[in-house]
C-alpha positions as CSV (number, residue, x, y, z in Angstrom):
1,X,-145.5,-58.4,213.9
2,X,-149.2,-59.0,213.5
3,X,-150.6,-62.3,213.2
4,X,-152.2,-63.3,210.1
5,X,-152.5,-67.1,210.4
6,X,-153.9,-69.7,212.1
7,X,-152.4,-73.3,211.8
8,X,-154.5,-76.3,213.4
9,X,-153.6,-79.5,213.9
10,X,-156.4,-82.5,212.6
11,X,-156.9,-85.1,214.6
12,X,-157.8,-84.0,218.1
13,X,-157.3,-80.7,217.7
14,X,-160.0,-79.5,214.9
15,X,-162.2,-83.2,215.8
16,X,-161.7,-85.2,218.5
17,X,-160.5,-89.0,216.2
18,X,-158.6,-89.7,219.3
19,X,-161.0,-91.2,221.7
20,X,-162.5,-93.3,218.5
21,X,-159.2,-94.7,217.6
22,X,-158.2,-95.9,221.5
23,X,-161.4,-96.8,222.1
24,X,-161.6,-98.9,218.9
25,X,-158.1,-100.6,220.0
26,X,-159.3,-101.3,223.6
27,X,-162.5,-102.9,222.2
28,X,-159.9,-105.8,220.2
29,X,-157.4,-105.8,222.8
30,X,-159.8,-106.6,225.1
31,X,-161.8,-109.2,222.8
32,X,-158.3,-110.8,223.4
33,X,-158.2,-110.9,227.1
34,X,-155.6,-108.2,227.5
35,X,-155.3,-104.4,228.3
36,X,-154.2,-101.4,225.5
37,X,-150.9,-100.2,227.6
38,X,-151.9,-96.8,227.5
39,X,-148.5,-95.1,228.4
40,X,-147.5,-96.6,225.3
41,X,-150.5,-95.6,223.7
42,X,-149.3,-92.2,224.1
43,X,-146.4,-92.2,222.0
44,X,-148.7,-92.6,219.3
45,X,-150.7,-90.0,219.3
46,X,-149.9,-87.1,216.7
47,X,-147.3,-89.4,214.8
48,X,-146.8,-91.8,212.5
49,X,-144.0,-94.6,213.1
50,X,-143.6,-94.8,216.4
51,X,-142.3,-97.7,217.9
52,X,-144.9,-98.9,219.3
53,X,-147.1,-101.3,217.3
54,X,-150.4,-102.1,218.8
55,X,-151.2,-104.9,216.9
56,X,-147.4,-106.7,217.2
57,X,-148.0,-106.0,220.3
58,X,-151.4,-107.5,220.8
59,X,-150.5,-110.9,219.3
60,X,-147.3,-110.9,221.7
61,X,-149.7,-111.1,224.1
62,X,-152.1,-113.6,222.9
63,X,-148.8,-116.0,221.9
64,X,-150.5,-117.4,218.7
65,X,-150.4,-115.5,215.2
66,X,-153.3,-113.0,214.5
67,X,-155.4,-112.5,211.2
68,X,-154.0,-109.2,211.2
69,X,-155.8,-107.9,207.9
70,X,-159.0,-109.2,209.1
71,X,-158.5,-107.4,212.6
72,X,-157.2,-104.1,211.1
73,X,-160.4,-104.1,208.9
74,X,-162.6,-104.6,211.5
75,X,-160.8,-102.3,213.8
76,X,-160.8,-99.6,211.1
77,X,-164.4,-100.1,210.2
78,X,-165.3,-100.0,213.9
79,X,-162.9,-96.4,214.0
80,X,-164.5,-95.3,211.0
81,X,-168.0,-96.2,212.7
82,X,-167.5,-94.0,215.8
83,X,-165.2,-90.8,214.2
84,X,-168.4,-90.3,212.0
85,X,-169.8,-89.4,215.3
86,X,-167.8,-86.3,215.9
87,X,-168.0,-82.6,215.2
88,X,-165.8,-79.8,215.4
89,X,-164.8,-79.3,218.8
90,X,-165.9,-77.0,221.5
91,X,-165.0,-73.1,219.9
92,X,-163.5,-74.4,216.3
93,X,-166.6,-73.6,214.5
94,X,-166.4,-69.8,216.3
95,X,-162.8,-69.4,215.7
96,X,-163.0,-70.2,212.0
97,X,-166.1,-67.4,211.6
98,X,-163.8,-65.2,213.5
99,X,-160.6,-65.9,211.2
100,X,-162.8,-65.3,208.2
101,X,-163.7,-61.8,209.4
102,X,-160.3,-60.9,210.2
103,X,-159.2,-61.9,206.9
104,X,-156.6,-64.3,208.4
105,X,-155.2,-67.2,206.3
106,X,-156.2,-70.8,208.2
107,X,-154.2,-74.1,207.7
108,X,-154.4,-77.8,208.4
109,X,-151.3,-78.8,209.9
110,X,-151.6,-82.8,210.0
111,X,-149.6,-86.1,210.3
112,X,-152.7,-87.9,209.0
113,X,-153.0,-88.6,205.0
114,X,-155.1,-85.9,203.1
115,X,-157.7,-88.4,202.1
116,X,-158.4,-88.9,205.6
117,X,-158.9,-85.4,206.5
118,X,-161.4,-85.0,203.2
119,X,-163.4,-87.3,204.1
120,X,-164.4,-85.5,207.8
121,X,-163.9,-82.1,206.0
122,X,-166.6,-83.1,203.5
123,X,-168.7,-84.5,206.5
124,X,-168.6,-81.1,208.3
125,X,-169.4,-79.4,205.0
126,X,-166.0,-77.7,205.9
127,X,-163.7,-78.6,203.0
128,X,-163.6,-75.2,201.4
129,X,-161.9,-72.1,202.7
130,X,-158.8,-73.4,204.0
131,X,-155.6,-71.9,202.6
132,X,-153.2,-75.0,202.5
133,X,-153.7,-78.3,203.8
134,X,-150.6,-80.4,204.5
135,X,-150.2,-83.9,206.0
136,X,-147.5,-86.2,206.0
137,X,-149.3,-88.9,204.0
138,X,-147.7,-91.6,205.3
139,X,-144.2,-90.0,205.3
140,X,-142.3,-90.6,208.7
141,X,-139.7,-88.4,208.0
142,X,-142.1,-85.7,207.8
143,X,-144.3,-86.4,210.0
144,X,-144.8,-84.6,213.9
145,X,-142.4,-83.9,216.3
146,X,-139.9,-83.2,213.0
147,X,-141.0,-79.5,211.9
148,X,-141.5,-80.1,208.7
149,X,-144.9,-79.4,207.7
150,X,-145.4,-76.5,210.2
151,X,-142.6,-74.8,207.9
152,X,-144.2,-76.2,204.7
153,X,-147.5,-74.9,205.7
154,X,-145.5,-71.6,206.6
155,X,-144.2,-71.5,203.1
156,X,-147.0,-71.9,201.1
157,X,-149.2,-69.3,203.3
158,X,-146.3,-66.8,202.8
159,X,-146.2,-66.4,206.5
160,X,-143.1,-65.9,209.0
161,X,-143.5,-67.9,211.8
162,X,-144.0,-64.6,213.9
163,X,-147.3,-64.0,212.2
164,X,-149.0,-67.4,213.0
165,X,-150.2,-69.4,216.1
166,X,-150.4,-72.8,215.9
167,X,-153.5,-74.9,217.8
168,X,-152.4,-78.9,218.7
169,X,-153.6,-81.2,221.6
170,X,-150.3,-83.1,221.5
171,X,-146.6,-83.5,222.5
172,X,-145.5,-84.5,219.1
173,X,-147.3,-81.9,217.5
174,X,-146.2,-79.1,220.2
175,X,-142.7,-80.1,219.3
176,X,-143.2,-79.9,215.8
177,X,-144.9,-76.7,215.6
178,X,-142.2,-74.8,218.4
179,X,-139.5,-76.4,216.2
180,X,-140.7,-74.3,212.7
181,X,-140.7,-71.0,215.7
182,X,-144.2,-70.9,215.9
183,X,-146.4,-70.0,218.9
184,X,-148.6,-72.9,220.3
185,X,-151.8,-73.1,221.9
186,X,-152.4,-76.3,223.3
187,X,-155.9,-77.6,223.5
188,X,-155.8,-81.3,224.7
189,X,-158.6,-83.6,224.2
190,X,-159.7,-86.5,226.6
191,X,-156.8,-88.2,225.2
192,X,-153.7,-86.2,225.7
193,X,-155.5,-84.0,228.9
194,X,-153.1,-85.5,231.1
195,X,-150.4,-85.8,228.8
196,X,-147.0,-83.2,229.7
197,X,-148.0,-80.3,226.9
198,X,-145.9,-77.9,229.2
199,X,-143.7,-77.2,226.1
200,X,-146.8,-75.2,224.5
201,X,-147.1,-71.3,224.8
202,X,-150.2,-71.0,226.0
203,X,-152.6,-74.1,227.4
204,X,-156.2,-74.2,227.2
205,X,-159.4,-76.7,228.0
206,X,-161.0,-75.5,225.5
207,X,-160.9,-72.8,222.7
208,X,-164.6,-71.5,223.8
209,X,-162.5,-70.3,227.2
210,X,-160.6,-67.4,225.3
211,X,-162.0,-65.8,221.8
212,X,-160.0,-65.5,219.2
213,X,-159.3,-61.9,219.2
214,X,-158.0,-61.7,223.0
215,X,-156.0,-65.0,222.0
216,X,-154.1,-62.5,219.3
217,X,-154.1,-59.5,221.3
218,X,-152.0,-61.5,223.4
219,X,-149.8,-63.1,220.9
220,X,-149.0,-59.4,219.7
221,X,-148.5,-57.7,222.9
222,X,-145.9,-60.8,224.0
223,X,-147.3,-61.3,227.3
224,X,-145.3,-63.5,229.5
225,X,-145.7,-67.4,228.9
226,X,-144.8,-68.3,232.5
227,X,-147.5,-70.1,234.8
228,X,-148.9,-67.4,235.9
229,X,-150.0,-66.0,232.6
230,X,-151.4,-69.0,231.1
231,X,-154.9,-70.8,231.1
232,X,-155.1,-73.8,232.4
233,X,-157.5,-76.5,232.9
């Protein structure tokens, strides 16, 4: 079956919020004294309520109560400060031209909250053109590794999961998008590059490394998805 849409994950995938949002946390945990545990870190990323709470955590470690809504606003302005930074990633800009040419039918594929993804959209003069855009806005249950919006966004694109390929940079979002039986290209960030995203289809440092077309001519001729037939970094 031919493919005939592409389904990105947000952050880290399309722009790289990742680094920002660590590096704004090690900035305050380290105003404190102490480390960010960054193998709990990792948990985090491409999820919402995971059990790991940075700033619990961070206060456990000082031993004394925190101004919590002061830090968080600092923390978040600092975030905000430093993801205004970013562009599209390495290739996104060349895929999206290519998709348009094609005719193909693009998604946003998020657990972030919509307003969140407008506001970078709108940066990158990029907020038009998409076919559906569906985050878990706050919504756990929803939210990466569960399946949920991959099939959503499936739904709503009138696509079987056969005719799309899904682009994420995480273990929670690999999971999520193989769950709705969707093929997945993982493109890690300096994040989640040494993260485990052996669960993903086809890996890639970078989506400059194979153009779009030779990505779906082998989607649609099923090559083999062992080692040997992947790209890796």
């Amino acid at each position: 079956m031919p493919v005939r849409g592409l389904l990105f994950d947000f952050d880290g995938l399309l722009i790289d919020t990742e680094t920002p949002s660590r590096l704004a946390y090690e900035e305050l945990y380290r105003e404190h004294g102490h480390e960010l545990p960054l193998e709990r870190w990792a948990t985090l990323v491409g999820t919402i309520g995971a059990e790991f709470d940075p700033d619990a955590h961070l206060e456990e470690l000082v031993g004394r109560p925190l101004d919590q809504v002061a830090l968080a606003e600092r923390r978040r302005a600092r975030e905000f400060e430093l993801c205004d930074l970013e562009d599209f990633r390495p290739g996104i800009e060349e895929y999206l031209h290519a998709a348009e040419q094609r005719g193909l039918k693009t998604a946003i594929v998020s657990s972030s909250n919509t307003d969140w993804i407008a506001r970078h959209l709108q940066r990158l003069d990029r907020a038009n053109g998409w076919g559906v855009i569906v985050a878990a806005d706050g919504d756990v249950a929803r939210a990466k590794p569960q399946p949920d919006l991959y099939i959503e966004a499936l739904e709503r694109l009138g696509l079987q999961p056969s005719e799309a390929i899904a682009f994420e940079d995480s273990v929670n979002g690999i999971r999520a998008a193989k769950g709705a039986g969707v093929f997945v290209v993982a493109v890690p960030n300096p994040i989640t590059e040494t993260f485990p995203l052996d669960e993903a289809d086809l890996r890639l440092r970078s989506l400059q490394d194979l153009p779009l077309d030779e990505l779906i001519d082998r989607v649609e001729r099923s090559l083999p998805t062992s080692e040997s037939a992947r790209t890796s970094s």
